[in-house]
C-alpha positions as CSV (number, residue, x, y, z in Angstrom):
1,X,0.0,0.0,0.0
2,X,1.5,3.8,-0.6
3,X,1.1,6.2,1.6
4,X,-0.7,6.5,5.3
5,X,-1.4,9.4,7.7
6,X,-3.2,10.3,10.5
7,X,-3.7,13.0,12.7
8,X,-3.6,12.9,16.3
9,X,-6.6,15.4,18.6
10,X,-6.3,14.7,22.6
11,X,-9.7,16.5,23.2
12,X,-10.6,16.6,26.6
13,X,-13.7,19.1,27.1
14,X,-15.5,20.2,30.4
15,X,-18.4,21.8,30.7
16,X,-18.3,25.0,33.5
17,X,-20.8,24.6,36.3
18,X,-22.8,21.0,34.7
19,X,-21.4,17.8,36.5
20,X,-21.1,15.0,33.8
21,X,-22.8,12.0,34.6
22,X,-20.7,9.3,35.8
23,X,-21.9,5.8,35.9
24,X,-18.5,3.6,36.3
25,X,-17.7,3.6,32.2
26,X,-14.7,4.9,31.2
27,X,-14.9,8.1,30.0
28,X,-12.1,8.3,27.8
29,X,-12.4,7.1,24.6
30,X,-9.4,7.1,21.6
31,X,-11.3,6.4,18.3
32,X,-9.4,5.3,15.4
33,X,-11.0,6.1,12.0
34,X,-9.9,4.7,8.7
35,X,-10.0,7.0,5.7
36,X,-9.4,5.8,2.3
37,X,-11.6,4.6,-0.9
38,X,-12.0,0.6,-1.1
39,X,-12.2,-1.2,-4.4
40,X,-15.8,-2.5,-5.4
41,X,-15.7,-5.9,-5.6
42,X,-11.7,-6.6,-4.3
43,X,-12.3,-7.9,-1.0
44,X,-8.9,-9.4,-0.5
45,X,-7.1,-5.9,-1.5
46,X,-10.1,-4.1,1.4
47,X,-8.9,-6.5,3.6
48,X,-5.4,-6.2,3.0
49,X,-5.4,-2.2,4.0
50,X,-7.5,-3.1,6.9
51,X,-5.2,-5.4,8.5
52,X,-2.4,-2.2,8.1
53,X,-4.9,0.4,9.3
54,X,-5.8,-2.3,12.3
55,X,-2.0,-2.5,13.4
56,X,-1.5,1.6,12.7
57,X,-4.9,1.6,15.0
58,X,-3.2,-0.4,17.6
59,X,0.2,1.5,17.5
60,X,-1.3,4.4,17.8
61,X,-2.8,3.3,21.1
62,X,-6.4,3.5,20.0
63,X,-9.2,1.7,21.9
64,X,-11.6,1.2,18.8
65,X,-11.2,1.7,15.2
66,X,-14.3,2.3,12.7
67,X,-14.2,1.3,8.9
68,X,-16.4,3.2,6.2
69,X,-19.5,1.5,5.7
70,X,-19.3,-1.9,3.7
71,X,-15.4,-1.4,3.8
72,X,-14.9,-5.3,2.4
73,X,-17.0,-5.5,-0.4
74,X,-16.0,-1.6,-1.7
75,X,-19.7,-0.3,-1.4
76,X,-20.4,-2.8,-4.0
77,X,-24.3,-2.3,-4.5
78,X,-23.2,1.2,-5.6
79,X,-21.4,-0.1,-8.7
80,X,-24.5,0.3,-11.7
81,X,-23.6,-3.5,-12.7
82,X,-24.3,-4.5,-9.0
83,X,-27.1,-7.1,-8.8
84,X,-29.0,-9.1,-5.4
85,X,-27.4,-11.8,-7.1
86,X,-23.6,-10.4,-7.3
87,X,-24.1,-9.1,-3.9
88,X,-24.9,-12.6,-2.3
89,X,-21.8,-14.1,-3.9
90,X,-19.7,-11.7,-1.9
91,X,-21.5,-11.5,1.0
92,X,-20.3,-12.9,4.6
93,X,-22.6,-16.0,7.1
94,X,-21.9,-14.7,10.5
95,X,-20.5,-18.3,11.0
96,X,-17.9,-19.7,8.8
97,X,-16.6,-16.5,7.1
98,X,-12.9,-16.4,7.0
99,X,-12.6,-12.5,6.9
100,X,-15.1,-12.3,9.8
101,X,-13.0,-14.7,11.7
102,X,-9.4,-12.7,10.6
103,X,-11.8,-9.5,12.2
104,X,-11.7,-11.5,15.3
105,X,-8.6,-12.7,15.6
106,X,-7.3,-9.3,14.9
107,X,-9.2,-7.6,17.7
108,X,-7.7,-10.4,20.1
109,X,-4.3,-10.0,18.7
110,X,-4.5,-6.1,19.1
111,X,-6.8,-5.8,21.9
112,X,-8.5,-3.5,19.9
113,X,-12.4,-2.8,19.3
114,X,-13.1,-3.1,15.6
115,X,-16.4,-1.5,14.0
116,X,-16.0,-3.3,11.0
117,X,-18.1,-2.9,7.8
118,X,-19.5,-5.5,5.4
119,X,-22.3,-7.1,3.5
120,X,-23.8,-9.8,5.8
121,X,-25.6,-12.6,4.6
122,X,-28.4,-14.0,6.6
123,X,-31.4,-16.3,5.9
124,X,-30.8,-15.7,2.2
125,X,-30.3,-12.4,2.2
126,X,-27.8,-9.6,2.0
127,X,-27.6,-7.1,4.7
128,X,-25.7,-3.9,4.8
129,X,-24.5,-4.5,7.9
130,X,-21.5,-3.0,10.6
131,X,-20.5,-5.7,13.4
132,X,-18.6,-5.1,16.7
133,X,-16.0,-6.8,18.0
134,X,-14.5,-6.5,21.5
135,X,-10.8,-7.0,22.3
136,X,-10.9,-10.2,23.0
137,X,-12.4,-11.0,19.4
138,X,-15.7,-11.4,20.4
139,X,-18.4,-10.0,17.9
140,X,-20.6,-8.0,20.8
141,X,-23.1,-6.0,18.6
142,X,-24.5,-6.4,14.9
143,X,-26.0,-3.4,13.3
144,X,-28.1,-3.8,10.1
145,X,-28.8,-0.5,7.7
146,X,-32.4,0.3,8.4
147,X,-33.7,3.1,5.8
148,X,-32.5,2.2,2.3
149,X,-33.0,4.1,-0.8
150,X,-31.9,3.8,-4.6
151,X,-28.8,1.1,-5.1
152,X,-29.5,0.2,-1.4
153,X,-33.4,-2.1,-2.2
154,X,-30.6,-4.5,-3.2
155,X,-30.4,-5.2,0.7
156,X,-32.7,-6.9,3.3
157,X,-34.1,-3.7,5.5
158,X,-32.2,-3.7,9.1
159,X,-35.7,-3.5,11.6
160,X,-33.7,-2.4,14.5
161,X,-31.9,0.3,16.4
162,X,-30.2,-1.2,19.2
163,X,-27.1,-0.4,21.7
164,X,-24.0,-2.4,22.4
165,X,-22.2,-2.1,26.1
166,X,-18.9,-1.4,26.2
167,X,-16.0,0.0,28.8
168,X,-17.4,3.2,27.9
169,X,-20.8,2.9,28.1
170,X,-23.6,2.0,25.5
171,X,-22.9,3.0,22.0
172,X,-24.9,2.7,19.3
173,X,-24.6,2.3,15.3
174,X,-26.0,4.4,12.4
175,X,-25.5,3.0,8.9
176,X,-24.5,6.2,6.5
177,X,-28.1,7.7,5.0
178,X,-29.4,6.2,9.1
179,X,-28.5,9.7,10.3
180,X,-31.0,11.7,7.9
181,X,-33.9,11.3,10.2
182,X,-33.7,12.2,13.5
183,X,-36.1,10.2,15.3
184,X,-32.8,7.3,14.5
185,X,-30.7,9.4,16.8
186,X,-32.8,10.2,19.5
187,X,-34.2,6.8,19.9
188,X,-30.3,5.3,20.5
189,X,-30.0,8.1,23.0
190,X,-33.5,7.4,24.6
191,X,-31.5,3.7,25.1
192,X,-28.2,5.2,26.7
193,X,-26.0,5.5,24.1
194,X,-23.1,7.9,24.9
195,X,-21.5,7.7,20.9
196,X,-23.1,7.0,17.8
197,X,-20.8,5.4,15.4
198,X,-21.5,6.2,11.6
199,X,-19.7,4.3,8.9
200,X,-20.9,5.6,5.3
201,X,-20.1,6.6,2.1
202,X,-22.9,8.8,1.0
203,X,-22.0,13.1,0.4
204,X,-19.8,15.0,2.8
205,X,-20.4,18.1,2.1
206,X,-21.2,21.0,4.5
207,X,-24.7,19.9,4.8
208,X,-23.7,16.7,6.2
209,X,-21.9,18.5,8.8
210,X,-24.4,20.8,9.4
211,X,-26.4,17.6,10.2
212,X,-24.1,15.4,12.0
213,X,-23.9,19.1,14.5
214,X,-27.0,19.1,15.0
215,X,-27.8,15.3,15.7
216,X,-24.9,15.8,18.1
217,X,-25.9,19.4,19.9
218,X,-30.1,18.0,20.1
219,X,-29.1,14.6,21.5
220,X,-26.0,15.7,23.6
221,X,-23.7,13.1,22.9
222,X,-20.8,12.6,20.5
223,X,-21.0,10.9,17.0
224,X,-18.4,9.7,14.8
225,X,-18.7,10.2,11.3
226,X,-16.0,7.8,9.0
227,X,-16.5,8.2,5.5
228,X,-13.2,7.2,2.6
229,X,-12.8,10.7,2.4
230,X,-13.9,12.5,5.9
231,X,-13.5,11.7,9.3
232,X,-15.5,14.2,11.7
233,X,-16.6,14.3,14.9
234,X,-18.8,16.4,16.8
235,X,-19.5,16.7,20.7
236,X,-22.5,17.3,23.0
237,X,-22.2,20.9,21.9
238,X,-23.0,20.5,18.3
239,X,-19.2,21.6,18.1
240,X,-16.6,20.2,15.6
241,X,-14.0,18.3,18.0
242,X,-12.1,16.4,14.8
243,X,-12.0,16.5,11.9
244,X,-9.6,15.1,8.5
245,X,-10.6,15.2,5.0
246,X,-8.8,13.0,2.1
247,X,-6.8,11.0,1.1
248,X,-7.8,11.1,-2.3
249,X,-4.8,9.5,-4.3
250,X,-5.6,5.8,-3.8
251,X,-3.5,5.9,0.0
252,X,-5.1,5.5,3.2
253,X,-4.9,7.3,6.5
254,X,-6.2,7.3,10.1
255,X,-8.0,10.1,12.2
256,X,-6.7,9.6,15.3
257,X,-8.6,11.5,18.6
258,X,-9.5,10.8,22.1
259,X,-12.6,11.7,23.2
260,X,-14.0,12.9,27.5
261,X,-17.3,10.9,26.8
262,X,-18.0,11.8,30.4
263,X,-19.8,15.0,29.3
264,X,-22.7,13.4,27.7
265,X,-25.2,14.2,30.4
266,X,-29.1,14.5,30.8
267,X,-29.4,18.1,32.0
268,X,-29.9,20.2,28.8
269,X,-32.4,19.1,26.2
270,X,-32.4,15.9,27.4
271,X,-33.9,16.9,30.0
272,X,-36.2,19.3,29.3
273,X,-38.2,16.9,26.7
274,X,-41.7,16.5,26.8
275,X,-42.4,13.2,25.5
276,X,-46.4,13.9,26.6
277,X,-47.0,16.1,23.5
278,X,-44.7,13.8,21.3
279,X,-47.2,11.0,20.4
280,X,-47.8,11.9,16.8
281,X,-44.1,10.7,16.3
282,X,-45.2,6.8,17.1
283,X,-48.2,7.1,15.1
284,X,-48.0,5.2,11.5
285,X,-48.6,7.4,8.7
């Protein structure tokens, strides 16, 4: 592989006269986030710059490192040749896939959490799916994309938004296009989740940060946004804490930051909801 770099934030924020709320997670977090454009199709060369960007991860300290959604396959269902069919043949069992297990073993070599991205395949079906391993391999959380539109009907709907414990606290998983609608967010928040982890490969642009702000500053909590060409993180503030745009000359690179999860607390909007006057929101329409 040519060329890696990353870039290193120790962001440590407090919050004047509003005690964080402390439940016996750690609070410090360092994310590792992988940044570089997969090849549709070549799962052996995905995997390949994985493995590097895992042991850069690990070097660098890091206590979990995100992929960009479907990192194996290369986003295949985006290609305009890409079929249900196609997509089946390259997509991973849960049991029995030898890249799932190299995931595993990888986490317990490293002691690193992975957030790994891939096409699952389960009764039949393809899933755009993230897992979540732990550092001793195991795969602790499975996340399948749950609002699909255009080259994504090629996958089974995901028809759950659930949160995964970890050392530092619950986290939850949003699938790229997942974070457009709001009510995704706030329900994984609802459920505890301290960090919302986003692995895409959808637009960028300053809309998308305008809206990854604003799922962060509503919710008060932090989300991770890894996409090949952007890594970006926001805090409880709505505030840009990290953020690293390209490569875009076929290398890859990591964004490297450690995050004081500690000041996700309850006592802004959180608190001030009033879930009374909110029914229309679980009505079918």
């Amino acid at each position: 592989m040519r060329s890696r770099s990353y870039i290193r934030l120790v962001l440590f924020l407090s919050v004047i006269g509003i005690p964080a709320i402390s439940s016996g997670e750690d609070d410090t977090i360092r994310l590792a986030m992988l940044r570089g454009v997969p090849e549709a199709w070549n799962l052996e060369r995905n995997f390949l710059v994985f493995e590097q960007a895992v042991s850069e991860a690990a070097s660098s300290e890091a206590d979990l490192l995100i992929t960009p959604e479907c990192w194996l396959d290369g986003y295949a269902s985006a290609d305009p040749e890409s079929s249900v069919t196609r997509l089946v043949n390259i997509s991973q069992p849960l049991e029995g896939s030898s890249y799932l297990e190299a995931v595993s073993r990888l986490a317990r070599e490293h002691g690193l959490w992975i957030c790994f991205g891939f096409t699952s395949l389960e009764d039949g079906k393809p899933y755009n799916a993230a897992g979540l391993w732990n550092a001793d391999g195991k795969r602790v959380g499975l996340y399948h994309k749950t609002h699909l539109q255009n080259h994504d009907l090629q996958y089974a709907p995901g028809n759950s938004l659930p949160v995964f414990e970890s050392p530092w606290g619950k986290m939850g998983i949003l699938i790229c296009a997942d974070r457009r609608w709001p009510e995704s967010t706030r329900v994984l928040r609802l459920k505890g989740a301290r960090l919302i982890l986003n692995p895409t490969y959808g637009f960028w642009n300053d809309l998308n940060e305008a809206m990854i702000r604003t799922r962060s500053y509503e919710n008060e909590l932090y989300f991770a946004f890894t996409h090949p060409r952007q890594g970006l993180i926001t805090d409880t503030e709505g505030k840009v804490v990290a953020k690293e745009e390209g490569p875009d000359d076929g290398s890859w690179g990591l964004l490297i930051a450690d995050l004081d999860l500690g000041q996700v607390d309850d006592h802004g909007h959180m608190a001030d909801r009033r879930p009374e006057i909110y029914q229309e929101l679980s009505e079918q329409k």
